[in-house]
C-alpha positions as CSV (number, residue, x, y, z in Angstrom):
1,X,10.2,16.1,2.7
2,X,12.9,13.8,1.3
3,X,11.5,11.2,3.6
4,X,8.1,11.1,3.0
5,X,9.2,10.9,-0.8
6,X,11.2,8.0,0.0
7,X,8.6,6.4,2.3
8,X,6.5,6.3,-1.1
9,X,7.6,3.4,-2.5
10,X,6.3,1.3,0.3
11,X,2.7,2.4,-0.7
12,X,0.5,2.0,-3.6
13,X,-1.7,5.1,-3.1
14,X,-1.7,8.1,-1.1
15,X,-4.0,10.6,0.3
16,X,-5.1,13.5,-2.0
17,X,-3.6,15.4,1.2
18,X,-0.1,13.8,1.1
19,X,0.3,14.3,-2.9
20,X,-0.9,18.5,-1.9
21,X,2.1,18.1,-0.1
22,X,4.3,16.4,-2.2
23,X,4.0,18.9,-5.2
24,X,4.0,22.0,-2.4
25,X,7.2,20.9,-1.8
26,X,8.3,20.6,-5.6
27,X,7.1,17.3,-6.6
28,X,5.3,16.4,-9.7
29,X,2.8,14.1,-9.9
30,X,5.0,11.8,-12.6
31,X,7.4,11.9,-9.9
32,X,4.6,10.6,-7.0
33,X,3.8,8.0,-9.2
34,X,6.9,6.4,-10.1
35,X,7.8,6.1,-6.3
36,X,4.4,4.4,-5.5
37,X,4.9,2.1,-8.4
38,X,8.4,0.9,-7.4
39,X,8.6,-2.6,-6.0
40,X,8.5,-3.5,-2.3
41,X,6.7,-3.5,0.7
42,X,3.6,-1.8,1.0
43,X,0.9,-0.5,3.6
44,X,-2.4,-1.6,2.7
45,X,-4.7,1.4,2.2
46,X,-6.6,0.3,5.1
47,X,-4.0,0.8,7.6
48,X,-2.4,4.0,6.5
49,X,-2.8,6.5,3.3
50,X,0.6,8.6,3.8
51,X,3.2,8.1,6.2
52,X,1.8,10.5,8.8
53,X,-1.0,8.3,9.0
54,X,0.7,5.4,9.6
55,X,2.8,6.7,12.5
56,X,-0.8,7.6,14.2
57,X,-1.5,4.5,13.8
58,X,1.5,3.4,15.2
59,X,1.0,5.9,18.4
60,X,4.7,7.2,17.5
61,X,3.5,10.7,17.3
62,X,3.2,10.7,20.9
63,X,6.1,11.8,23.1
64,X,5.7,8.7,25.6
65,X,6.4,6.2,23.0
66,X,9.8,8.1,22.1
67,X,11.0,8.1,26.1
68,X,12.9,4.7,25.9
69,X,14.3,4.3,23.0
70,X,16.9,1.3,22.1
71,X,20.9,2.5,22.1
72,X,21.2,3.7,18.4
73,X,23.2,0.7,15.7
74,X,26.3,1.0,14.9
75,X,25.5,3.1,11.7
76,X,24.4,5.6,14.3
77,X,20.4,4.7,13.7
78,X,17.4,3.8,15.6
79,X,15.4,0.6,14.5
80,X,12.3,0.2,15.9
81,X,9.8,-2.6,15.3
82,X,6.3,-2.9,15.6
83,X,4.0,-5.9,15.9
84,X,0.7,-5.2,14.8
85,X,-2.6,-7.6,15.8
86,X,-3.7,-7.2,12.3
87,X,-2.4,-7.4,8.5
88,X,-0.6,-3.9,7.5
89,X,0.3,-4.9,4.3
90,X,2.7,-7.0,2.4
91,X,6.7,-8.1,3.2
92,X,8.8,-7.2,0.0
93,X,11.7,-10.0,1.4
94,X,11.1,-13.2,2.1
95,X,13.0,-15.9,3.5
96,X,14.7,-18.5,0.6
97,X,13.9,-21.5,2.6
98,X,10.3,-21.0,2.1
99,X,10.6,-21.0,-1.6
100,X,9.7,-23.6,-4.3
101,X,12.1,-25.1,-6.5
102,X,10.2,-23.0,-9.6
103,X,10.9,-19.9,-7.2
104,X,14.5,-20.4,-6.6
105,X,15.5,-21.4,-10.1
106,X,13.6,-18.2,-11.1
107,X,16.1,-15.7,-8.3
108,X,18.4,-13.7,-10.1
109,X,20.7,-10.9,-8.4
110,X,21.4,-7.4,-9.3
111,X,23.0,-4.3,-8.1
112,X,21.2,-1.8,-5.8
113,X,23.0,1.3,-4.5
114,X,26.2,-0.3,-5.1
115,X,25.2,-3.8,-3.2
116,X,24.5,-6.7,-5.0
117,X,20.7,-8.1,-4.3
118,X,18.7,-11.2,-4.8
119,X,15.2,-10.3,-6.3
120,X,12.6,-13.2,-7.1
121,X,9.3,-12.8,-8.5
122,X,6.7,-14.7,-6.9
123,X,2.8,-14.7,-7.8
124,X,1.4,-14.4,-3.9
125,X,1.3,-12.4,-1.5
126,X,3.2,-12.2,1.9
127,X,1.2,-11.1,4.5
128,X,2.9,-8.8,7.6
129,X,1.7,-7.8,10.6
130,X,5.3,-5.9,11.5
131,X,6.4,-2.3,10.9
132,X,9.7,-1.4,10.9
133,X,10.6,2.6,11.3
134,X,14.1,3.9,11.5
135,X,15.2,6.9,13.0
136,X,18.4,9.5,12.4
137,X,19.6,12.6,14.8
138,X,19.8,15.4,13.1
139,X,18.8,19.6,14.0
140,X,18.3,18.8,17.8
141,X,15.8,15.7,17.2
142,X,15.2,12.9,15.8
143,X,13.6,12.4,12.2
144,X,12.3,9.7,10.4
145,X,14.5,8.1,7.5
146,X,12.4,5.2,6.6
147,X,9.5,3.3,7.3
148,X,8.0,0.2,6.1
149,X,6.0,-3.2,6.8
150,X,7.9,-5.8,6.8
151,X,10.6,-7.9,8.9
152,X,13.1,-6.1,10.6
153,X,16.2,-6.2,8.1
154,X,19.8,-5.2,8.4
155,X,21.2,-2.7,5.9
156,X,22.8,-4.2,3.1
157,X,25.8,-5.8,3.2
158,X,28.9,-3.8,1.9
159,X,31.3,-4.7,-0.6
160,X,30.0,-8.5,-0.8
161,X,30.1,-9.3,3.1
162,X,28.1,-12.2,4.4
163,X,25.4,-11.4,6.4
164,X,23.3,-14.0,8.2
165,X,19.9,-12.3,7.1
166,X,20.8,-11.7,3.9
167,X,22.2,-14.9,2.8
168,X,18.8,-16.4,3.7
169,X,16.5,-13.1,2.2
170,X,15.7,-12.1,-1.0
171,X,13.5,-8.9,-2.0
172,X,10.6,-9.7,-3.7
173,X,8.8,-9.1,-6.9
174,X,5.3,-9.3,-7.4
């Protein structure tokens, strides 16, 4: 259930049958809320209303698309990405070089879970047609930990490491 909380923050509403579930499972709707309002990526409504849907959508509910997975990273996780032949929602990175002079004078950095982040806000939007998912072993399967639209991006780096996707990536605010 921990999951689906976290998966909240990369929508902007859910279904009336995914909050049900939420507060089931101790949730309140204050709670709910302030996850969908945090910044970041997000589904557009039209392609999924909880993260159940959006893994329909995706066809991973189905055992054949779980047969050939990629070897797990070296954190011990399973990335996999998904190209879509439609807009799924919006990226919350984008790539520095794309920005304006306004935009990068405007980039400030901040901690995050101990990591120190770029964050700029910009006014439009960043379209994606990619979904990223990443799975964990745990219990004799394989769950879900996250699962967003976006670019495929590496964890953040640790204790001020370069990273090549990093040092060209910043999160976005909109």
């Amino acid at each position: 259930m921990d999951t689906l909380y976290h998966c909240l923050t990369h929508f902007s509403s859910i279904s009336e049958e995914a909050v049900e579930v939420l507060q089931q499972a101790g949730y309140s709707l204050e709670q709910i809320e302030e996850q969908l309002a945090k910044p970041g990526s997000k589904f557009s409504s039209s392609f999924g209303m909880s993260p159940m849907q959006v893994l329909d959508r995706l066809g991973v509910r189905c055992p054949e698309v779980l047969k050939n997975l990629p070897e797990p990273d070296p954190d011990g996780r399973i990335r996999l990405s998904f190209a879509m032949d439609q807009t799924i929602g919006t990226d919350g990175v984008v790539d520095v070089r794309t920005l304006s002079e306004d935009e990068l004078s405007a980039m400030r950095t901040e901690s995050r879970n101990g990591c120190l982040i770029r964050k700029v806000r910009i006014s439009r939007k960043v379209p994606t047609c990619e979904c990223q998912m990443v799975l964990a072993e745990g219990d004799d399967c394989l769950h879900v930990i996250t699962l967003y639209p976006g670019v495929k991006a590496p964890p953040l780096p640790r204790n001020g490491e370069p990273d090549p996707f990093w040092d060209n990536h910043c999160f976005i605010e909109y």
